[in-house]
LUMTI-552153 format. One line per field, with one value per residue (C-alpha): residue in three letters; x, y, z. Coordinates in nm, 3 decimals, decimal comma. Example, Ala and Ser with C-alpha at 12.3 -4.5 7.8 and 13.67 -1.06 7.14 Angstrom:
2
resn	Ala; Ser
c1	1,230; 1,367
c2	-0,450; -0,106
c3	0,780; 0,714
***
This chain:
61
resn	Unk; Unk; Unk; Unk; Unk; Unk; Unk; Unk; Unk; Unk; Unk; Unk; Unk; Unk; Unk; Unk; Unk; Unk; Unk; Unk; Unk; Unk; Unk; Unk; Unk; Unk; Unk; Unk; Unk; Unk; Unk; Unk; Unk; Unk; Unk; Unk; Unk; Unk; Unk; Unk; Unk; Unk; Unk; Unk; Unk; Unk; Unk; Unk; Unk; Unk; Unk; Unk; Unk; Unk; Unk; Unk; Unk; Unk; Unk; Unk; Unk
c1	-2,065; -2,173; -1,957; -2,118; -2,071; -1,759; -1,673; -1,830; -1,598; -1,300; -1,402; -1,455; -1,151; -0,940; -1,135; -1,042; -0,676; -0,623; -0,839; -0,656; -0,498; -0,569; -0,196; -0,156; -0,172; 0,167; 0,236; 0,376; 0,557; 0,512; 0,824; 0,968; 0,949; 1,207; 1,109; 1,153; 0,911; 1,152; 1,053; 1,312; 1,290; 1,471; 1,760; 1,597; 1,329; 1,295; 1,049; 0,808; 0,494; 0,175; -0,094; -0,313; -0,026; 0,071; 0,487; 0,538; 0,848; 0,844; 1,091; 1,409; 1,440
c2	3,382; 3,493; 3,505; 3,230; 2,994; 3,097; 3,075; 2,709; 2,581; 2,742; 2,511; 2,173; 2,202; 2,261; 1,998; 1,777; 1,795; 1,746; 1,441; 1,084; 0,899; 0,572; 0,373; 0,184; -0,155; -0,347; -0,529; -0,874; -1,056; -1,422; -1,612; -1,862; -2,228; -2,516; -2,910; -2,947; -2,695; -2,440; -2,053; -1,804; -1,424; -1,252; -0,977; -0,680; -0,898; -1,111; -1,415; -1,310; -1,466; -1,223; -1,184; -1,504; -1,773; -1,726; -1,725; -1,386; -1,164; -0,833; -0,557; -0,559; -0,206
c3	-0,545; -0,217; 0,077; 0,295; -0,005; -0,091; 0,325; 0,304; 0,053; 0,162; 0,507; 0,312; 0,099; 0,435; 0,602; 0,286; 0,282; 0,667; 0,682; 0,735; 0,451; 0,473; 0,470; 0,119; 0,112; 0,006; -0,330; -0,303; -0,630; -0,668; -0,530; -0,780; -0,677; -0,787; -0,822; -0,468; -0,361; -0,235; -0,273; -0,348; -0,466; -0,731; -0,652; -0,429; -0,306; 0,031; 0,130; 0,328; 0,518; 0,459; 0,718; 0,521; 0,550; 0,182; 0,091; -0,098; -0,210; -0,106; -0,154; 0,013; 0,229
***
């Protein structure tokens, strides 16, 4: 492989790994609902309103 190529990858590799991540999305569970209409979450999880409107559970922290 010649130097220059060799050089060139060496550069886009490096250029590769310090580029932004992009931050991940989060995960929402579906809250349970009783006859009155009420959400609640399991154990470890807590209602939340998401950007949309929507009632979700998301993980306690």
């Amino acid at each position: 492989m010649k130097p220059v190529y060799a050089a060139l990858c060496i550069a886009g590799i490096a250029l590769a790994a310090c580029a932004q991540q992009e931050e991940p999305a989060p995960i929402y569970a579906q809250p349970n609902f009783d006859k009155a209409g009420n959400a609640s979450c399991d154990a470890g999880y807590a209602l939340v309103t998401t950007e949309t409107g929507a009632v979700a559970c998301a993980p306690a922290m």
